[in-house]
C-alpha positions as CSV (number, residue, x, y, z in Angstrom):
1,X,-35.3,11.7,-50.9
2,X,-37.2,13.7,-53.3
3,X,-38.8,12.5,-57.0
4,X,-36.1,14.5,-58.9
5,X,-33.8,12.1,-57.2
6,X,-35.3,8.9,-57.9
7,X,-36.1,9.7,-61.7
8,X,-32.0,9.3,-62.3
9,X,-32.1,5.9,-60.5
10,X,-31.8,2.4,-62.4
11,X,-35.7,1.4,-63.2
12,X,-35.6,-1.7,-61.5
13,X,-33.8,0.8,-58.0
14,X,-37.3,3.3,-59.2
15,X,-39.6,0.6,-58.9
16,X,-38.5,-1.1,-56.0
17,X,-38.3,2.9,-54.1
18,X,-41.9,3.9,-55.3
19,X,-44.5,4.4,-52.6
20,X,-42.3,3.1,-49.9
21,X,-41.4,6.8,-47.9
22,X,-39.5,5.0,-45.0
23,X,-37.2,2.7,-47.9
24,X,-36.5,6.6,-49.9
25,X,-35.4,8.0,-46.1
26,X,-33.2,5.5,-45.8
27,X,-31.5,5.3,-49.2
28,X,-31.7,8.9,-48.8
29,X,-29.5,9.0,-45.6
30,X,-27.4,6.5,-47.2
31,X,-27.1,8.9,-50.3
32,X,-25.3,12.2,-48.3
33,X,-23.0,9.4,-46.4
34,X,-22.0,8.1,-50.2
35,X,-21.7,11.6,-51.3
36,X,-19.5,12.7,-48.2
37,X,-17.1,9.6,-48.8
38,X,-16.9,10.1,-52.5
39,X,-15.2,13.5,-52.1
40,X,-13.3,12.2,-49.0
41,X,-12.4,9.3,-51.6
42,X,-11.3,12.0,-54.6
43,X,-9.6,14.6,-52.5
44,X,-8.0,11.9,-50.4
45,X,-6.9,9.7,-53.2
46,X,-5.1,13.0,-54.9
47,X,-3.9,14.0,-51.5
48,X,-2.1,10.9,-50.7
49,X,-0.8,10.2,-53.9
50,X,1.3,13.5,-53.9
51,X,2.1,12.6,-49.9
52,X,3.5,9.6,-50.5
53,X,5.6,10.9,-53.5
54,X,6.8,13.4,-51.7
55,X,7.2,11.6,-47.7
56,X,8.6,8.4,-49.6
57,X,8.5,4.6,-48.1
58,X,10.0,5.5,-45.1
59,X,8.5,8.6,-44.2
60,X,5.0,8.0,-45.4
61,X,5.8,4.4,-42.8
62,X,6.9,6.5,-39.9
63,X,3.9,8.7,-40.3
64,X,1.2,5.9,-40.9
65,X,2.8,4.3,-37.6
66,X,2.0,6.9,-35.4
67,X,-1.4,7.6,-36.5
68,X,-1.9,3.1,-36.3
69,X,-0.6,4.0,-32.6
70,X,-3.1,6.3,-31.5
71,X,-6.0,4.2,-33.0
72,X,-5.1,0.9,-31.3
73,X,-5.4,2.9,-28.3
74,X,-8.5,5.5,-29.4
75,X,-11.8,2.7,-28.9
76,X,-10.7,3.4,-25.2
77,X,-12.5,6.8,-26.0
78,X,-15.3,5.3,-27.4
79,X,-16.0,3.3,-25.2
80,X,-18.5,1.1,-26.5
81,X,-21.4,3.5,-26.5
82,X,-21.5,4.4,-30.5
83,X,-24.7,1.7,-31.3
84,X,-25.9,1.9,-27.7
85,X,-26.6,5.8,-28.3
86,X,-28.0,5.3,-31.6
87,X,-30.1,2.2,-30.3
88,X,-31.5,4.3,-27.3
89,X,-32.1,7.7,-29.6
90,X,-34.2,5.7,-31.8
91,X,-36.1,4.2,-29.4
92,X,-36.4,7.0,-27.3
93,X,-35.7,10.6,-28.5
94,X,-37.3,12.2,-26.2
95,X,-34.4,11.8,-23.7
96,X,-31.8,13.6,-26.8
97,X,-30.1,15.6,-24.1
98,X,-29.8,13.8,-21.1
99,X,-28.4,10.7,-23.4
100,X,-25.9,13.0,-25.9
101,X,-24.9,15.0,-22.5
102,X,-24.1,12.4,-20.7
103,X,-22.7,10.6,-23.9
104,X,-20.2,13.3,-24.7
105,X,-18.6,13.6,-21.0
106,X,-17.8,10.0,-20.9
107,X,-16.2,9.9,-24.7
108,X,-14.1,12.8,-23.2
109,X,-13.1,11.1,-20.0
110,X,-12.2,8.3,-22.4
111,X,-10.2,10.4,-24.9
112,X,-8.2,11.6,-21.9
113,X,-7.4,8.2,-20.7
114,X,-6.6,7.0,-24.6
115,X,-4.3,10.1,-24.7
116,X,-2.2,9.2,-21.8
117,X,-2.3,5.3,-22.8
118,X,-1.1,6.2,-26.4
119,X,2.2,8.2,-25.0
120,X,2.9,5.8,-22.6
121,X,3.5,3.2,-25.4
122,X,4.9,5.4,-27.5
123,X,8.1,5.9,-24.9
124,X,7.6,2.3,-24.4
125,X,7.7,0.4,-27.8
126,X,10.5,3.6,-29.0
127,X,12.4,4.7,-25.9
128,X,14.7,6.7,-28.2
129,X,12.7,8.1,-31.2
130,X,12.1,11.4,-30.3
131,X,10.2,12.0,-34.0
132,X,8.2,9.2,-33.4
133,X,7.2,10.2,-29.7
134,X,6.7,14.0,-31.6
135,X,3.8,12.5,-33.8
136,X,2.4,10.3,-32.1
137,X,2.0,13.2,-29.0
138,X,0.5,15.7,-31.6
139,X,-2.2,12.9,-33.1
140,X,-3.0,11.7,-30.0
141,X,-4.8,15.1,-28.9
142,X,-7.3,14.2,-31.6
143,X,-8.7,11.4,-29.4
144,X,-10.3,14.1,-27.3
145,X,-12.1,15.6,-30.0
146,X,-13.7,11.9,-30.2
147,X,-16.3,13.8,-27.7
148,X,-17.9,15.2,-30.5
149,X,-18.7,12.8,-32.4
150,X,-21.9,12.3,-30.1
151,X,-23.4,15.0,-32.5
152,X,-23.5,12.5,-35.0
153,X,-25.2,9.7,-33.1
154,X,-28.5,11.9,-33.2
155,X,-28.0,12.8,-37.0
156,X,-27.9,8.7,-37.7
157,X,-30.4,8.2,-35.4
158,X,-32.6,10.5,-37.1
159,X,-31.5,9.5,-40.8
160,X,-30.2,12.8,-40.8
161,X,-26.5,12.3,-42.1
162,X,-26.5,15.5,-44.6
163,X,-25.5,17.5,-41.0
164,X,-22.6,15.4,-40.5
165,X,-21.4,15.0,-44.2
166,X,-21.3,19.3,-44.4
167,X,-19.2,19.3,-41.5
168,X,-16.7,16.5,-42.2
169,X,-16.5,17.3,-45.8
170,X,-15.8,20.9,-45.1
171,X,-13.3,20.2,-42.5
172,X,-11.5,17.4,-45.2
173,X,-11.4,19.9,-48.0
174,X,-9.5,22.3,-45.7
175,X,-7.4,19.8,-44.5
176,X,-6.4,18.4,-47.8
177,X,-5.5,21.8,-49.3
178,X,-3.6,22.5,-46.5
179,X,-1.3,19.2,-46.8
180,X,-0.8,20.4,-50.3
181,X,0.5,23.4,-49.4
182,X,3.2,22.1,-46.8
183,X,4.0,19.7,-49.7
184,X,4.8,22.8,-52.0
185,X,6.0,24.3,-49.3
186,X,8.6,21.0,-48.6
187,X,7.6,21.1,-44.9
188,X,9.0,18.5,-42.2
189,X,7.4,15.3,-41.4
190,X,5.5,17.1,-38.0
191,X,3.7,19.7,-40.0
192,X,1.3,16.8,-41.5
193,X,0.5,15.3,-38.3
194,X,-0.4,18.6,-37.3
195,X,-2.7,19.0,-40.4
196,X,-4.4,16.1,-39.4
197,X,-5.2,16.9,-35.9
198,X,-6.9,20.0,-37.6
199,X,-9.1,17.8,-39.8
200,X,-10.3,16.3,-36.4
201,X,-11.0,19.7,-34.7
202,X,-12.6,21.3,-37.9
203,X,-14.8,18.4,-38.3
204,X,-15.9,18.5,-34.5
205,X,-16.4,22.3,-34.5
206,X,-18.6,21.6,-38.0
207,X,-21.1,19.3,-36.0
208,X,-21.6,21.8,-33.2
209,X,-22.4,24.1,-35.9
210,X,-24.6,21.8,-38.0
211,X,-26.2,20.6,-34.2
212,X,-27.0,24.6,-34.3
213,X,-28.4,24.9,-37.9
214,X,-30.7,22.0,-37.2
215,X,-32.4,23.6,-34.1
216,X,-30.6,22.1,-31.0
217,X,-28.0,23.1,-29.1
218,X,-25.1,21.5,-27.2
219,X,-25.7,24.0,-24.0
220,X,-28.9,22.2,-23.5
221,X,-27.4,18.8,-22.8
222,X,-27.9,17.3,-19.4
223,X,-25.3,14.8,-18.6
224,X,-27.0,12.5,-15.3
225,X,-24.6,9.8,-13.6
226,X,-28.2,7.7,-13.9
227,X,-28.0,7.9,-17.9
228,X,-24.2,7.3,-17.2
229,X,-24.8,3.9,-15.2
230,X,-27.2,3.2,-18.1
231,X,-25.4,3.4,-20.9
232,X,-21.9,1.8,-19.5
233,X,-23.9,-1.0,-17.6
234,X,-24.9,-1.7,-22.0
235,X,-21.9,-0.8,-23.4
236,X,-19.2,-1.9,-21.2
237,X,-19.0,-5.5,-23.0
238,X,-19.2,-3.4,-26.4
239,X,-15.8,-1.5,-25.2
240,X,-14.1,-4.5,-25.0
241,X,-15.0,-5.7,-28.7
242,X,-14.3,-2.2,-29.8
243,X,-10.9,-2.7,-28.0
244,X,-10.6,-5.9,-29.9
245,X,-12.0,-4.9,-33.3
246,X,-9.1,-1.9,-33.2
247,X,-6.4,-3.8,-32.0
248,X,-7.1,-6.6,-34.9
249,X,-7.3,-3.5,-37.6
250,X,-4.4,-1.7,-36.2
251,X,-2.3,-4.0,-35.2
252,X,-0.5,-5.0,-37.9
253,X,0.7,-1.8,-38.8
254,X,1.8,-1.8,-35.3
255,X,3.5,-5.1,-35.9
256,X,5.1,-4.6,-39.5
257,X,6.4,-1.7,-38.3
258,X,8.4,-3.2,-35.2
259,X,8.9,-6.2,-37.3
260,X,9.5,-5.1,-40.5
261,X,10.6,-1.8,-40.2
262,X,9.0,1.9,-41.6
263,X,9.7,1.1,-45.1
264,X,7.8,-2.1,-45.3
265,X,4.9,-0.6,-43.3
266,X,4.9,2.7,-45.6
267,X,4.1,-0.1,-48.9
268,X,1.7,-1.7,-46.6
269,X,-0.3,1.4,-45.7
270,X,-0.7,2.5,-49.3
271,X,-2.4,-0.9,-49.7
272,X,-4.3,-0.6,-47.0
273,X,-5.2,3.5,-47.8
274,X,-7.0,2.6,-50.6
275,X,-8.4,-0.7,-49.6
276,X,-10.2,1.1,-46.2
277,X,-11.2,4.3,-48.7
278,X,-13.2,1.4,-50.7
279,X,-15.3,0.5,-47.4
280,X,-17.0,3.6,-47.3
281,X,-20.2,2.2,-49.2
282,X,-20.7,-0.6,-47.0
283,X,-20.5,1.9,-44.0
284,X,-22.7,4.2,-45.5
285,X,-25.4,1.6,-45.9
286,X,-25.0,0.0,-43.1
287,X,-25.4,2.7,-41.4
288,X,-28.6,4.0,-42.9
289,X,-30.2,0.8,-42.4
290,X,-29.7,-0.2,-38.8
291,X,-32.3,2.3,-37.7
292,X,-34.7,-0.1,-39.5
293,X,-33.5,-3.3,-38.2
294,X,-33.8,-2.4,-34.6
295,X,-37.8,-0.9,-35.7
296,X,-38.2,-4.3,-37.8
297,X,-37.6,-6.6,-34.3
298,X,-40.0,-4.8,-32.7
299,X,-42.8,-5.7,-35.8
300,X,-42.3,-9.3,-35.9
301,X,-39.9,-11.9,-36.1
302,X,-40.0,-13.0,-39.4
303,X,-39.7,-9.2,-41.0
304,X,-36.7,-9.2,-38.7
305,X,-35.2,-12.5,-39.9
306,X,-36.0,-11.1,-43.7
307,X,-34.2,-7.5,-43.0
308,X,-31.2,-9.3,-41.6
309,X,-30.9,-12.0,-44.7
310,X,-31.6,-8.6,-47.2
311,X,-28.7,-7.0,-45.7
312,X,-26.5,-9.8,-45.3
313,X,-26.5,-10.0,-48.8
314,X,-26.3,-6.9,-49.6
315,X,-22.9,-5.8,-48.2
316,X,-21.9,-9.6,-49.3
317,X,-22.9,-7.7,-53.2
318,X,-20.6,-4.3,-52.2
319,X,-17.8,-6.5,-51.0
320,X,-17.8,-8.8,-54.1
321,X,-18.5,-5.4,-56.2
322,X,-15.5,-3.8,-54.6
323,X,-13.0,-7.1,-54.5
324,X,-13.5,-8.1,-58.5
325,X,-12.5,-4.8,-60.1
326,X,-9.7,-4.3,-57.9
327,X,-8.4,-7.7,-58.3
328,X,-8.6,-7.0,-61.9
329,X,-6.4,-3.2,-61.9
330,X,-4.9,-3.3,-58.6
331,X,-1.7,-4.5,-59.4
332,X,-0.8,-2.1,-62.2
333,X,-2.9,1.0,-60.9
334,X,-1.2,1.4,-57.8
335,X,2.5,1.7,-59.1
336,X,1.1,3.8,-61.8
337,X,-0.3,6.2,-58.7
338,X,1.6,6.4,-56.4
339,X,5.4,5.6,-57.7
340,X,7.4,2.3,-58.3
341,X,9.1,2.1,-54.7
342,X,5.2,1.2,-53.7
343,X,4.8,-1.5,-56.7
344,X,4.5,-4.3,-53.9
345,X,1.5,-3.0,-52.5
346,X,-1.0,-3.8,-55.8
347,X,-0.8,-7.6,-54.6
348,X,-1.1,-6.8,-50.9
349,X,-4.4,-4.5,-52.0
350,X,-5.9,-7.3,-53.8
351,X,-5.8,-9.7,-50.6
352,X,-7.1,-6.6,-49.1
353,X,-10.5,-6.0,-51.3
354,X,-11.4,-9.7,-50.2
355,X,-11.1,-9.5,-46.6
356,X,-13.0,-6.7,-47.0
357,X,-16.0,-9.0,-48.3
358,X,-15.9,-10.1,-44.3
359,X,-15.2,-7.0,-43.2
360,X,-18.7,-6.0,-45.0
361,X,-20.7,-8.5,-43.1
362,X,-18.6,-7.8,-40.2
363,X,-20.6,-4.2,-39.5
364,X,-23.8,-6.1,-41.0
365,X,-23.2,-9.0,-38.4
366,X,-22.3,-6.8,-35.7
367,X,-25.7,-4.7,-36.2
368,X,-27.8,-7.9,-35.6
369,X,-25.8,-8.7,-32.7
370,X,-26.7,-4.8,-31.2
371,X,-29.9,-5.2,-32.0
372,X,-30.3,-8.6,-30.3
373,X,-28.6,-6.9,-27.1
374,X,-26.0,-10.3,-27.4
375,X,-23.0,-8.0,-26.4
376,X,-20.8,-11.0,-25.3
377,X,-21.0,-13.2,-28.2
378,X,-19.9,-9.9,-30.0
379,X,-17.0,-9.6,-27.9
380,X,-16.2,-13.6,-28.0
381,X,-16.5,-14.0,-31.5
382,X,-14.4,-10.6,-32.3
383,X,-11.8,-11.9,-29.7
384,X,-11.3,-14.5,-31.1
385,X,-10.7,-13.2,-34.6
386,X,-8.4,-10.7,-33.1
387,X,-6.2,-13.4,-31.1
388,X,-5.6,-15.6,-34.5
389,X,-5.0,-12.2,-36.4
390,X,-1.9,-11.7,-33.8
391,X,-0.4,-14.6,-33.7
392,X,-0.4,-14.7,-37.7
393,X,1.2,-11.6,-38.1
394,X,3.6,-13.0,-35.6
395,X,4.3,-15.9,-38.0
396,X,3.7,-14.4,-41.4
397,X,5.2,-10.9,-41.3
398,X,9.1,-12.1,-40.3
399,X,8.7,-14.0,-43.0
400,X,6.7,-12.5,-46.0
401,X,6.4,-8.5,-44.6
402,X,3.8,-6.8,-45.2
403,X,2.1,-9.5,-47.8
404,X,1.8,-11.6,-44.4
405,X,0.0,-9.2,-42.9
406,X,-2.7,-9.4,-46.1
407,X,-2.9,-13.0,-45.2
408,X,-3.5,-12.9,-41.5
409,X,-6.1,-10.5,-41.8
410,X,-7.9,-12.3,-44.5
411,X,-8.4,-15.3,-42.8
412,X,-9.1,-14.1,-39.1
413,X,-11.6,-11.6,-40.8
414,X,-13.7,-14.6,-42.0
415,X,-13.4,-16.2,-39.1
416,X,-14.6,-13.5,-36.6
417,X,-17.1,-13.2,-38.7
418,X,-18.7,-16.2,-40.1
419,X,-16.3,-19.4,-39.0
420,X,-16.7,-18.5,-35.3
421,X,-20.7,-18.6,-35.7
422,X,-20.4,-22.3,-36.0
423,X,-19.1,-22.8,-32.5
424,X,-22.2,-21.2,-30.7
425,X,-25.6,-22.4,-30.9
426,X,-26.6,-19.2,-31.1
427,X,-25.0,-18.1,-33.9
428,X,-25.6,-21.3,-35.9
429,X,-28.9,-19.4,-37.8
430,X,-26.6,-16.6,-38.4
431,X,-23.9,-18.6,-39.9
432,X,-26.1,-20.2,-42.5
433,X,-27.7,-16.7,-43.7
434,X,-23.5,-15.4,-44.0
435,X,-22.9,-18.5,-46.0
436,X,-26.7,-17.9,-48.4
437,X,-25.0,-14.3,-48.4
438,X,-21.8,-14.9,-49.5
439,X,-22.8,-18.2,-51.9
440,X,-26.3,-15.9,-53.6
441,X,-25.3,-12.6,-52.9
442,X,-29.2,-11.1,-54.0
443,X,-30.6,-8.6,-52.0
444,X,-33.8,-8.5,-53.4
């Protein structure tokens, strides 16, 4: 981060920066991420406002179903390994090629599988929907392009994230101006999922290309079944909380769709567009700083314990900084954008903003829990946040649609995050620096 930047910085942010290199690197990183998720947040916002216009309730539902399809089933791709790579670059670069190799063939052994597992339930759940079988066969080749997200594991592990934002906000610019061209160009509902998939491929054939730019190359990966048993023996019990995390963030689109029908679940996605376009900051951070919360255990445990309580209350700030304002213009804004047959969804996009105060110190909580290597309380604790979220939506959307939805998500988010760290011992600490978070939300 260079002085020119910092001189346009609140005084108190100019202060706090000066003379501290590693602190500028990160904000820094944290900076391009912001700046990549700003214009995905403009173009986006524009984009989908003239979609939905122009798809309608329905359509807009039948789309947003598909695409909630393919990402219950795509953290089979992931399989677990996103922090595990990033952990093991930072503490090791040295082994970049052998660990991104051997990264990339498993994420595309996964995306195969996901691919396969997404059809299946496609034919299953809608035996006789030929459109919906169409879309959700067309987004589902996406999940192999998953593979190359590796690239991006060493950019983040590096503080690096200016590669990655060139390539994804190239490949989003492109995509978005060619949705608004089918839109002028009235095309059927296929042509969008097809646009889509080329955002994915784009953006995948952008980080080979920014890989290039910054000296390395993908030919020189060396994927060994030892690095292999490595990195699943670590990541295995993260795939099953990746499973769980997707399920309980997808599901109820899933569910109100089934439940409710494609008209319901076309209001709720609008809602729940803009309310995941508003957690880019917290991701962009968070992801910046993890880097320096797995070098801060290794100093000493009470820089550690002071990192983790910094950036607990931190994202607690973003989420409250996020949740106010919305609650304040949310429910006239969102008519006023995107048409009156989605007026319902301004209240369901307040409940929204405040889950997403847990769903900040989710990915702040989840960090620690990487770093500490405690991959089964992750996957206990996001369990069981994930079972209460489904048998809510199973109770609340029959009854109050997509609005029920809002409320099962609100309340299992703070449980998987900060109620369930009260029912292990180890967790207790933890739970007490969410609740100093959420109560004196101060980072410094």
């Amino acid at each position: 981060m260079n002085v020119s930047w910092i001189r346009y910085l609140p005084s108190s942010i100019r202060d706090h920066l000066a003379g501290r290199p590693a602190l500028q690197k990160v904000v820094g990183n944290a900076g391009w991420l912001f700046a990549d998720h700003v214009l995905r947040l403009g173009a986006g916002l524009l984009v989908s406002v003239w979609l939905t216009r122009y798809l309608g309730p329905e359509r807009f539902g039948l789309l947003s179903y598909a695409n909630a399809l393919v990402l219950l089933f795509s953290s089979v791709a992931l399989l677990g390994l996103d922090f595990i790579v990033v952990r093991n670059l930072v503490r090791d670069p040295s082994c970049r090629d052998e660990t991104l190799g051997t990264a990339f063939v498993l994420k595309l052994a996964g995306g195969l599988f996901a691919a396969a597992l997404t059809l299946a339930a496609s034919f299953l759940l809608r035996p006789g929907d030929r459109v919906t079988q169409l879309l959700v066969g067309i987004t589902s080749i996406g999940t192999l392009f998953q593979a190359f997200g590796t690239i991006d594991f060493w950019f983040q592990s590096q503080l690096r994230s200016r590669y990655g934002a060139y390539a994804r906000s190239t490949a989003y610019l492109v995509s978005c101006a060619a949705k608004l061209l089918l839109i002028l160009l009235q095309a059927p509902l296929a042509a969008f999922a097809w646009a889509g998939l080329a955002d994915i491929v784009l953006g995948s054939l952008g980080l080979v290309l920014a890989y290039r730019a910054y000296g390395a190359s993908v030919a020189a990966w060396r994927p060994t079944r030892a690095m292999a048993r490595e990195l699943l023996r670590d990541s295995w019990p993260l795939l099953g909380t990746d499973i769980v995390i997707m399920i309980y963030l997808r599901v109820d689109k899933v569910m109100i769709g089934e439940l409710a029908g494609d008209r319901e679940l076309g209001v709720y996605c609008v809602a729940a567009l803009v309310a995941e376009a508003l957690y880019f900051i917290p991701t962009a951070v968070a992801s910046s700083l993890f880097p320096g919360i797995v070098e801060a255990r290794g100093m000493s445990e009470e820089c550690f314990q002071e990192r983790l309580q910094r950036f607990y209350r931190l994202m607690a700030l973003l989420g409250y900084g996020v949740a106010l304002p919305v609650t304040l213009l949310g429910g006239w804004l969102v008519p006023l954008l995107f048409g009156a047959p989605y007026a319902g969804a301004g209240v369901m996009l307040i409940g929204l903003s405040w889950a997403g105060v847990f769903v900040n110190l989710t990915m702040a909580r989840n960090y620690y829990l990487t770093a500490m290597n405690w991959t089964r309380l992750h996957f206990i604790t996001d369990f069981l946040g994930c079972a209460l979220n489904v048998l809510l939506n199973l109770l609340l959307i029959p009854r109050y649609g997509g609005m029920g939805a809002v409320l099962a998500s609100l309340v299992s988010y703070w449980f998987a995050v900060h109620g369930s760290c009260f029912l292990f011992k180890p967790l207790h600490r933890t739970g007490l620096m969410l609740t100093k978070a959420l109560v004196y939300p101060k980072p410094w």
